[in-house]
C-alpha positions as CSV (number, residue, x, y, z in Angstrom):
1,X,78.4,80.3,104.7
2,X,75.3,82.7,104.0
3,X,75.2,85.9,102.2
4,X,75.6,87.8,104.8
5,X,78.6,85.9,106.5
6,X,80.0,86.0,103.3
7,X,80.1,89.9,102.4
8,X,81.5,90.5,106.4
9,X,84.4,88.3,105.1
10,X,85.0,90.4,102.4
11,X,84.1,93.9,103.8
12,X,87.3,92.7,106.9
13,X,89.6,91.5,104.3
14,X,89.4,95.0,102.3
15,X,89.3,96.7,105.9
16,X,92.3,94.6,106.6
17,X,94.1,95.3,103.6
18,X,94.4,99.2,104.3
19,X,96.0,98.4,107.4
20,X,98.1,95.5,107.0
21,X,99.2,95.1,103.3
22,X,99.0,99.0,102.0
23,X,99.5,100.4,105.6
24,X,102.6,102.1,104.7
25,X,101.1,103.9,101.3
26,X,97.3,104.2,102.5
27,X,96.9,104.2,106.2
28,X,100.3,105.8,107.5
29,X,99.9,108.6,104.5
30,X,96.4,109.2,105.5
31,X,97.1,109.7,109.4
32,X,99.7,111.4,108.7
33,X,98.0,114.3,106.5
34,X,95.3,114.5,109.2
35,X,97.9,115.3,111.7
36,X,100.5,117.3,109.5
37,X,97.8,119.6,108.5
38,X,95.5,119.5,111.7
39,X,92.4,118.9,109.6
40,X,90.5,117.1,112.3
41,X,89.9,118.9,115.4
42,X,87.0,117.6,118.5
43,X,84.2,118.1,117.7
44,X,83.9,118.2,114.2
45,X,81.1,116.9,112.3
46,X,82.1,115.9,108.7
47,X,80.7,115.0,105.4
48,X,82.4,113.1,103.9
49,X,81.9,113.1,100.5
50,X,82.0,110.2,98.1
51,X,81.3,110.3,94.0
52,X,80.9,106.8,93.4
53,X,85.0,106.5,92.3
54,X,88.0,104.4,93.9
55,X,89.4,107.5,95.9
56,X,86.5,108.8,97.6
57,X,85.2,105.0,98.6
58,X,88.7,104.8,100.1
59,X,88.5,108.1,101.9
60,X,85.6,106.7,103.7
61,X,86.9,103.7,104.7
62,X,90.1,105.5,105.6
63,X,87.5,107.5,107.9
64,X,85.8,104.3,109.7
65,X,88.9,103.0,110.8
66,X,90.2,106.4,111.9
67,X,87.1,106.6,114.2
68,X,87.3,103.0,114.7
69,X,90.6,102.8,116.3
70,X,91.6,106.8,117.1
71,X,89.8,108.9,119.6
72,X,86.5,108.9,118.4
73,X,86.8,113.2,118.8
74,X,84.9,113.5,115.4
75,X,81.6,112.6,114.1
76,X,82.2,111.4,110.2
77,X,78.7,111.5,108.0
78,X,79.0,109.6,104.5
79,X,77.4,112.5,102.0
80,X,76.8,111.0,98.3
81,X,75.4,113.2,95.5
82,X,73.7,112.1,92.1
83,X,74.5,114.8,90.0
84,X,73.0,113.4,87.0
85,X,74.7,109.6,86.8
86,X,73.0,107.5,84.4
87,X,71.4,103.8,85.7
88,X,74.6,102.3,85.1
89,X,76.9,104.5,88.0
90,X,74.3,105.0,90.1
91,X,73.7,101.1,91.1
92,X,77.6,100.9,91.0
93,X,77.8,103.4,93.7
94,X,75.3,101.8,96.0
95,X,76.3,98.3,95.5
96,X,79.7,99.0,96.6
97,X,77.9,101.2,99.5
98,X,77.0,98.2,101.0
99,X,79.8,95.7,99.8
100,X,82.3,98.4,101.8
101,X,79.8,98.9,104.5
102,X,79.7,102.4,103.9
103,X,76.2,104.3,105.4
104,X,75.6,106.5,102.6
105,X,73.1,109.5,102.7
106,X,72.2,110.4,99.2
107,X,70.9,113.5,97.3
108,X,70.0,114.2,93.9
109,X,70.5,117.0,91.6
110,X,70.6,118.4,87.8
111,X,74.3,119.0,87.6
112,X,75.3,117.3,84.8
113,X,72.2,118.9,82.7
114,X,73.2,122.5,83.0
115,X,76.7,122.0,82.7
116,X,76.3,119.5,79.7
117,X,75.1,122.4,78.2
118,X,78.4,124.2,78.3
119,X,80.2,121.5,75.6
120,X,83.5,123.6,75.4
121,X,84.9,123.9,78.9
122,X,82.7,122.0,81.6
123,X,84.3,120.4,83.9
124,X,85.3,123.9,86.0
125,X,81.6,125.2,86.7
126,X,80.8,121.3,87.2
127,X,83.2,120.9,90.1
128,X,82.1,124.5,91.6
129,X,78.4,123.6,91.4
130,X,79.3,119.8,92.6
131,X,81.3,121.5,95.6
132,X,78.6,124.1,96.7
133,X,75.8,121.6,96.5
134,X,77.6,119.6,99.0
135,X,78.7,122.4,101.2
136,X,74.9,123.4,101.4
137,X,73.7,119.9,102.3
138,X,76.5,119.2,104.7
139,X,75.7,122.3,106.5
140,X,71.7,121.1,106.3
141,X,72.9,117.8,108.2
142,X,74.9,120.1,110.9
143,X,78.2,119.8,109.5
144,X,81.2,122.2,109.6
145,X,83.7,120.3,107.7
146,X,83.1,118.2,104.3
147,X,86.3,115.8,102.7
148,X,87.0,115.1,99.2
149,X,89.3,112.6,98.1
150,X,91.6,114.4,96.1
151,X,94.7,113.0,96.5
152,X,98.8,113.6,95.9
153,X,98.7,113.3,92.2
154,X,96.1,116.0,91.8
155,X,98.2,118.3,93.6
156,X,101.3,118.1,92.0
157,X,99.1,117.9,88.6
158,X,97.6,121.2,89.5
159,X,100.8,122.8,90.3
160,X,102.1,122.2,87.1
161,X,98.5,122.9,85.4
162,X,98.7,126.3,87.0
163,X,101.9,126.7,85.6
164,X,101.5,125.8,82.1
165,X,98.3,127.0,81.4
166,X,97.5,129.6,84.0
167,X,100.7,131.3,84.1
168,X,100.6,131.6,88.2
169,X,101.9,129.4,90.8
170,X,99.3,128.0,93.0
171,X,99.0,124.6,94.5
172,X,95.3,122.5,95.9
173,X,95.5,123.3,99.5
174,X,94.6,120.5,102.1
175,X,92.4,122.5,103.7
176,X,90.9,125.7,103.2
177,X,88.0,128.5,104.8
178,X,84.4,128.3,102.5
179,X,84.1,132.2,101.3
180,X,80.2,131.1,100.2
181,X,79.7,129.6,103.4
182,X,81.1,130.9,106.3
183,X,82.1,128.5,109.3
184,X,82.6,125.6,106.5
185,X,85.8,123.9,106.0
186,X,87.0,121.4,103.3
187,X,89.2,119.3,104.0
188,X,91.7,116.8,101.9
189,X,93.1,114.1,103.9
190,X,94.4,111.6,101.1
191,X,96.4,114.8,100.2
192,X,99.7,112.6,100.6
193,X,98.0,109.5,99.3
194,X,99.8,108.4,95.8
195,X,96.9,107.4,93.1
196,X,98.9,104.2,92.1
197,X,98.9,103.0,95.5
198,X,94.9,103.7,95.6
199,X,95.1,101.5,92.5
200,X,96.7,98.4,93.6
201,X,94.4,98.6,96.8
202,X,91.2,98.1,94.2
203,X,93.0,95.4,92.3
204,X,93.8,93.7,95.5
205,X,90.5,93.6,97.2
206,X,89.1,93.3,93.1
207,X,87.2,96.3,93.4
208,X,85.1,98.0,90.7
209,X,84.3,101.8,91.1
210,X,82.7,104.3,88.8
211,X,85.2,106.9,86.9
212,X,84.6,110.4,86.0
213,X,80.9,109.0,84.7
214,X,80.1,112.7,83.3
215,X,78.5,112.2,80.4
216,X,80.9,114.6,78.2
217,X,83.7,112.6,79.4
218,X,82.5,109.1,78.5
219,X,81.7,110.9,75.2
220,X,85.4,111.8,75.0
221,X,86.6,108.1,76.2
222,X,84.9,106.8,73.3
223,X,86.4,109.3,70.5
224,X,83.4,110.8,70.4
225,X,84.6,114.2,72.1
226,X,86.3,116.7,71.0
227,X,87.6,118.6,73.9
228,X,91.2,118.1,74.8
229,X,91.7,117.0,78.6
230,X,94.6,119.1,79.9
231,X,94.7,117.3,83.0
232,X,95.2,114.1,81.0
233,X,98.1,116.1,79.3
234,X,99.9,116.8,82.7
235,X,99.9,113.1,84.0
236,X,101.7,112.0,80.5
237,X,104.1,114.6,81.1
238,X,104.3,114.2,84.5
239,X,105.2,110.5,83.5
240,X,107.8,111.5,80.7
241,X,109.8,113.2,83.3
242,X,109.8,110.8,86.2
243,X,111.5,108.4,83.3
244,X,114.2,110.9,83.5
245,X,114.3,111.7,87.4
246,X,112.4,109.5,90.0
247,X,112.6,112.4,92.4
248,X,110.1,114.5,89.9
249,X,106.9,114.3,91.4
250,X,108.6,115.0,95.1
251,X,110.0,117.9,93.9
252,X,107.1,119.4,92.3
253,X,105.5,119.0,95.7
254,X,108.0,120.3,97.4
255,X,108.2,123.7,95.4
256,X,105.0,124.8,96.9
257,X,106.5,124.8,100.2
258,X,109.9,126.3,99.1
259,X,109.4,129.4,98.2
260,X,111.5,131.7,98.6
261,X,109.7,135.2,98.4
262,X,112.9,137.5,97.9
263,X,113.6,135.6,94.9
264,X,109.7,136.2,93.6
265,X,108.9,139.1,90.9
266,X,105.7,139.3,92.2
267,X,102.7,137.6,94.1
268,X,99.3,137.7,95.5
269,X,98.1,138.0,99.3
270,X,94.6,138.3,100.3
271,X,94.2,140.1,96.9
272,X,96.9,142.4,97.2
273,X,99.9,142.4,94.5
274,X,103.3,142.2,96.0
275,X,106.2,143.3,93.3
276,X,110.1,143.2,94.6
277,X,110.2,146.8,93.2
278,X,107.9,148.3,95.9
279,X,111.0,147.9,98.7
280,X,113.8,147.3,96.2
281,X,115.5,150.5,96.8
282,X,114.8,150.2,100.6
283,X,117.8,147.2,100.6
């Protein structure tokens, strides 16, 4: 068997896998965001997005097979970004570009530099920058939509981050209007997706992806850094408490679509503060 033969074998199996052996966790959670929260609609033309790590590679193979085997009413583009990755990640993200069979169009730009510059809270401006650069190219390449791989973990781990050190309630919606550029949507269709299950689909299929690969970060993984990750703090605790309840992170998801407003001192729509004193009196 040549070369070629020989990564087609492996590029099926790990196509194969998402359907067959992780259909119920992968496939079935995937379709089923896509369809809860009616984030594909004909004629879209998506970016989809992929950083070089085990959730957004998934995404776009989650993608292929969607327009492989659905209705074909979408036109999926597969958008990668360099924002600064050293030699290292970058040939990581195109080898396994082509071991998945994944037609990436890249860009390159200084992120990492100026927000390396920041050393106390980073990764916030980092994302904003990494998510406007991509909205502005996606819209370059005639796109309306672009997806990022967050999954089901980072919501319910930004619920409680919200929570704990924000002091508000507020969830990561699955999809949402771009107020910087009008007629842009993103989208988050592994938004039910569990990050274990994403997990066991690399081992299986003996996948390596990149991480984080922010230089501050790797800094930190070493014991170099000194900043505290907060999101890191969340998944532990997250983890303490599904030792006590199995139900835990369900419920935390669930919150966000259970509320109950008349049992709310207060909230925020389209900028405007609600209190339950303004018709209190009016019961």
């Amino acid at each position: 068997m040549n070369d070629k033969s020989s990564e087609n074998t492996i590029r099926e199996e790990i196509e194969r896998s998402m359907i067959k052996a992780y259909r119920k966790e992968l496939w079935s959670r995937f379709t089923q965001a896509v369809n809860k929260y009616e984030l594909i609609q004909p004629g879209d033309k998506i970016a989809v997005c992929v950083s070089g790590g085990k959730d957004s590679f998934l995404m776009a193979k989650l993608f292929q097979e969607l327009y492989a085997h659905g209705e074909r009413n979408f036109e999926a583009v597969y958008l990668t970004m360099d924002p600064g990755y050293n030699e290292i990640n970058r040939k990581k993200v195109w080898e396994n570009a082509k071991l998945l069979g994944v037609p990436l169009q890249g860009f390159e730009s200084s992120i990492f530099e100026i927000t390396g510059k920041n050393d106390t809270s980073p990764c916030y401006p980092c994302a904003r920058m990494r998510r406007g650069a991509l909205y502005s190219h996606a819209r370059d390449m005639g796109c309306n939509k672009i997806a990022l791989g967050h999954h089901y973990d980072d919501v319910i781990e930004t619920i409680l981050m919200g929570m704990l050190y924000g002091g508000q309630i507020q969830t990561m919606m699955p999809k949402l209007h771009s107020v910087n550029f009008p007629g842009m949507e993103l989208i988050r269709p592994m938004y039910l997706i569990r990050e274990e299950s994403i997990k066991k689909w690399a081992k299986h299929n003996n996948l390596d992806f990149i991480a984080c690969a922010c230089r501050l970060t790797e800094g930190m993984a070493s014991g170099n850094g000194s900043m505290d990750s907060k999101r890191a703090e969340i998944k532990t605790l997250i983890k303490e408490l599904h030792e006590k309840n199995q139900y835990t992170e369900a419920n935390i998801f669930k919150s966000v679509e259970h509320v109950n407003l008349s049992t709310i001192i207060a909230y925020k729509q389209d900028g405007v503060t609600h209190h339950f004193l303004d018709g209190y009196n009016r019961a």
